[in-house]
C-alpha positions in Angstrom: 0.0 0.0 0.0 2.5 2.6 1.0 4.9 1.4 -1.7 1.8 2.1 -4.3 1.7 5.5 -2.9 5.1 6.3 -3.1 5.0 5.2 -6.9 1.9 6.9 -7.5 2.4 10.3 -6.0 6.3 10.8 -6.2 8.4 8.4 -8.0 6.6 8.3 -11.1 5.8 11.9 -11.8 9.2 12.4 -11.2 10.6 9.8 -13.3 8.3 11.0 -16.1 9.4 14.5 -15.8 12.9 13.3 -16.2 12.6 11.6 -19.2 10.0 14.7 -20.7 13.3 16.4 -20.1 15.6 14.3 -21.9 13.4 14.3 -24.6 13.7 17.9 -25.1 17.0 19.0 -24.3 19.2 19.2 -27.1 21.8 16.0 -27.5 19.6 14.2 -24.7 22.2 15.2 -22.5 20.9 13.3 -18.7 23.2 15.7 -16.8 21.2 19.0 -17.9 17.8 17.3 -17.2 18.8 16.3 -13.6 20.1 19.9 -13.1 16.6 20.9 -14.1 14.5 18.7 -12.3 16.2 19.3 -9.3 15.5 23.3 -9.7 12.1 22.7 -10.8 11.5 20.3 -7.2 13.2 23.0 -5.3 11.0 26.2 -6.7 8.0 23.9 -6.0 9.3 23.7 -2.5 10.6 27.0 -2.1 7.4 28.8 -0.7 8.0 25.8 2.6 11.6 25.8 2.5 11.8 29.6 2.7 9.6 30.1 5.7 11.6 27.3 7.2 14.9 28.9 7.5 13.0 32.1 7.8 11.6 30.7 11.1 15.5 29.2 12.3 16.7 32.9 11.2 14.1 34.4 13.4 14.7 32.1 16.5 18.5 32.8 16.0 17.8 36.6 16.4 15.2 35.9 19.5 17.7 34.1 21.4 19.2 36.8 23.5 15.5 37.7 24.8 14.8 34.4 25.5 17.9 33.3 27.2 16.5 36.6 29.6 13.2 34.6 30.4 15.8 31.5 30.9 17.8 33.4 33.6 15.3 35.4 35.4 15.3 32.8 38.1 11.1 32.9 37.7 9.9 29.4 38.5 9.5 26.8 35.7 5.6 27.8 35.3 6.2 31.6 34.6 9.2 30.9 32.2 7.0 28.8 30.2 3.7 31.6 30.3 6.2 34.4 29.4 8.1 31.9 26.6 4.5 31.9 25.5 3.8 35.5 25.7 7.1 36.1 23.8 6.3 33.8 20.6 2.5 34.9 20.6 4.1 38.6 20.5 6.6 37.8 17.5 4.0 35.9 16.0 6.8 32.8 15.8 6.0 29.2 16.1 9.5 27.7 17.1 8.3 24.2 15.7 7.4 25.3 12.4 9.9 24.6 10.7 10.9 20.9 11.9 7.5 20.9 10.6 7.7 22.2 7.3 11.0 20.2 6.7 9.2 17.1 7.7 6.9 18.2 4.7 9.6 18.2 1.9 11.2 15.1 3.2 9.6 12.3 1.2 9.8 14.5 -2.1 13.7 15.4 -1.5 13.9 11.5 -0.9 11.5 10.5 -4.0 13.8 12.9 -5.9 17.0 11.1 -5.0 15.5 7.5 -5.1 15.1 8.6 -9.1 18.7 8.9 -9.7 19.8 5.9 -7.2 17.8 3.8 -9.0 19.8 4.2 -12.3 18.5 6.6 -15.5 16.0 4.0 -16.9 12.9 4.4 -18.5 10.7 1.3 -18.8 7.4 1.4 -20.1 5.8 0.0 -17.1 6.5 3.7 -15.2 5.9 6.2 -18.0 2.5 7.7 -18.5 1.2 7.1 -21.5 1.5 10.5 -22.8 5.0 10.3 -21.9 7.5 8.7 -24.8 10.7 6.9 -23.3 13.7 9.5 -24.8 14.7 8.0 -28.1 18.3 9.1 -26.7 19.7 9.4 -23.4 23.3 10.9 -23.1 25.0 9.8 -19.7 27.9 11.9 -20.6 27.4 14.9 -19.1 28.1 18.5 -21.4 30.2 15.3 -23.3 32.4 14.9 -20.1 32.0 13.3 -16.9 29.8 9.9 -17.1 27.0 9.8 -15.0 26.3 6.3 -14.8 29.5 5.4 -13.4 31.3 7.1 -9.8 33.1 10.3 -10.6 35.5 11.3 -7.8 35.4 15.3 -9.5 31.0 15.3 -9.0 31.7 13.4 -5.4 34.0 16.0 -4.0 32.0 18.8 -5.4 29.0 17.2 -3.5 30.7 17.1 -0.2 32.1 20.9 -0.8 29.1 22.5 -1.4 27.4 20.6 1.1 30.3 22.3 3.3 29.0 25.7 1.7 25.4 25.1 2.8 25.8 23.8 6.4 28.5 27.0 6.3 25.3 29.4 5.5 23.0 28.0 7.6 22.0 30.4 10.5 23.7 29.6 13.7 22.3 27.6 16.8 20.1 29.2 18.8 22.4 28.9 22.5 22.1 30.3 26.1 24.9 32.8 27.0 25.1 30.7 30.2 29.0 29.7 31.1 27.8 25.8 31.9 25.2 26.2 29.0 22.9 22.9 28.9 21.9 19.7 27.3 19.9 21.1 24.7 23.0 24.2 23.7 25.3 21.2 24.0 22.8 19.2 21.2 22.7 22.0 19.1 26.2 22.9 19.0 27.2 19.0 18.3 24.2 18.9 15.7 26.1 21.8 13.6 29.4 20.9 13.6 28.3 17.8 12.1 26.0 19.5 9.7 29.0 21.7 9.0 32.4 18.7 8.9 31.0 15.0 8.8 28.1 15.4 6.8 29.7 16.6 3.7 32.4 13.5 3.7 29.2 11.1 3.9 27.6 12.8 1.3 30.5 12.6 -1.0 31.3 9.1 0.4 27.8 8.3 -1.0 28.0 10.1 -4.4 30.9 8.3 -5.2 29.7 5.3 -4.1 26.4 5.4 -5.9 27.1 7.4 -9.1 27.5 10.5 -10.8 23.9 11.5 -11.1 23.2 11.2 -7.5 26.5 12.9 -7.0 25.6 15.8 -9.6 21.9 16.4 -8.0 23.5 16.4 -4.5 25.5 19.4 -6.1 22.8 21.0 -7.6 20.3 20.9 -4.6 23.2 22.5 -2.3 24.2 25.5 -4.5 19.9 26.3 -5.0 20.2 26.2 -0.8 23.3 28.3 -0.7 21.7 31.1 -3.2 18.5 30.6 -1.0 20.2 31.2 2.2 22.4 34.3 1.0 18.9 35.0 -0.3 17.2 34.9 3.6 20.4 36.5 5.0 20.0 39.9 2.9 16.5 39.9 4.4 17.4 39.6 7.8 17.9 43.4 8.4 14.6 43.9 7.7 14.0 41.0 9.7 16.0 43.1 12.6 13.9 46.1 12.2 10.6 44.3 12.7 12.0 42.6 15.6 
């Protein structure tokens, strides 16, 4: 049942996007289309994804005043009413964007499954008003071979999955000397974000193959242009704080 969703809602519309893609773009070249697919998922997604690191950006710049509620030494009870008081004010829902990123998820993973799975396009997946590409070219702008690992796609896959963790707002942490569990978390949470994720994700490129490797590269540098986007806004964002 859940696998017949997943086919029926994400995999296959994807699929048959990609070869529409092939089918058009001049030489058949599969590299182009993934580029394009990818930007194509991530515009759809942008209205969530925006508002998502709109609301981390917002909680970054909130933190001082809260870590003021933290410290007041009121009891538990009245730090939680005026934690309340203080979102309800800012009109900020600090959950909203685990939320929203629990939304994109299964399409970001639907997305990838289509390039881990291999470039194929059987009849059994297409729609009928879709034809299979009379010629798909694996060798991307004539170069680097997407069906096979490239090492040059893999470390540009970890790198700018560097770059993103790099733009990505900072943790949220109390100005406390001992700080606590949850600054702690946080803390360990982005330095991996920032220095072990990018060697698994371009352990996993290589390891699968260049297509996975070149949409890994093109879904970071659409995040990167999306955060410098968020952190020229968040002057504004200052002023309405």
């Amino acid at each position: 049942m859940l696998h017949s969703i997943w086919d029926s809602l994400l995999y296959k519309p994807l699929i048959n996007a990609l070869a529409f893609l092939v089918s058009i773009i001049p030489g058949g070249d599969v590299g182009i289309a993934v580029i394009v697919l990818t930007i194509l998922v991530k515009l759809i997604l942008f209205p969530l994804s925006q508002k998502s690191i709109e609301s981390q950006a917002t909680m970054t710049l909130l933190a001082p005043e809260l870590n003021k509620i933290k410290q007041s030494g009121a009891s538990k009870e009245e730090q939680a009413k005026q934690t309340f008081e203080f979102y309800k004010k800012h009109k900020v829902n600090p959950f909203s964007g685990c939320l929203l990123i629990l939304i994109q998820i299964p399409i970001i993973f639907a997305l990838y499954f289509v390039f881990l799975k291999g470039i194929k396009f059987e009849d059994g997946l297409l729609y009928p008003f879709i034809q299979a590409p009379e010629h798909a070219n694996m060798l991307f702008l004539g170069i680097l071979d997407l069906g096979g690992k490239s090492l040059i796609l893999a470390f540009l896959a970890g790198a700018t999955q560097y770059f993103q963790a790099h733009y990505m707002p900072q943790p949220a942490t109390s100005s406390a000397p001992s700080g606590s569990f949850q600054d702690s978390f946080a803390k360990s949470m982005h330095m991996q974000m920032k220095y072990v994720f990018p060697v698994l994700i371009a352990f996993i490129a290589y390891t699968v193959s260049g297509a996975v490797a070149l949409y890994f590269i093109a879904s970071n540098l659409f995040a990167i242009g999306q955060q410098i986007y968020v952190d020229k806004k968040r002057q504004d964002l200052v002023i309405k704080l």
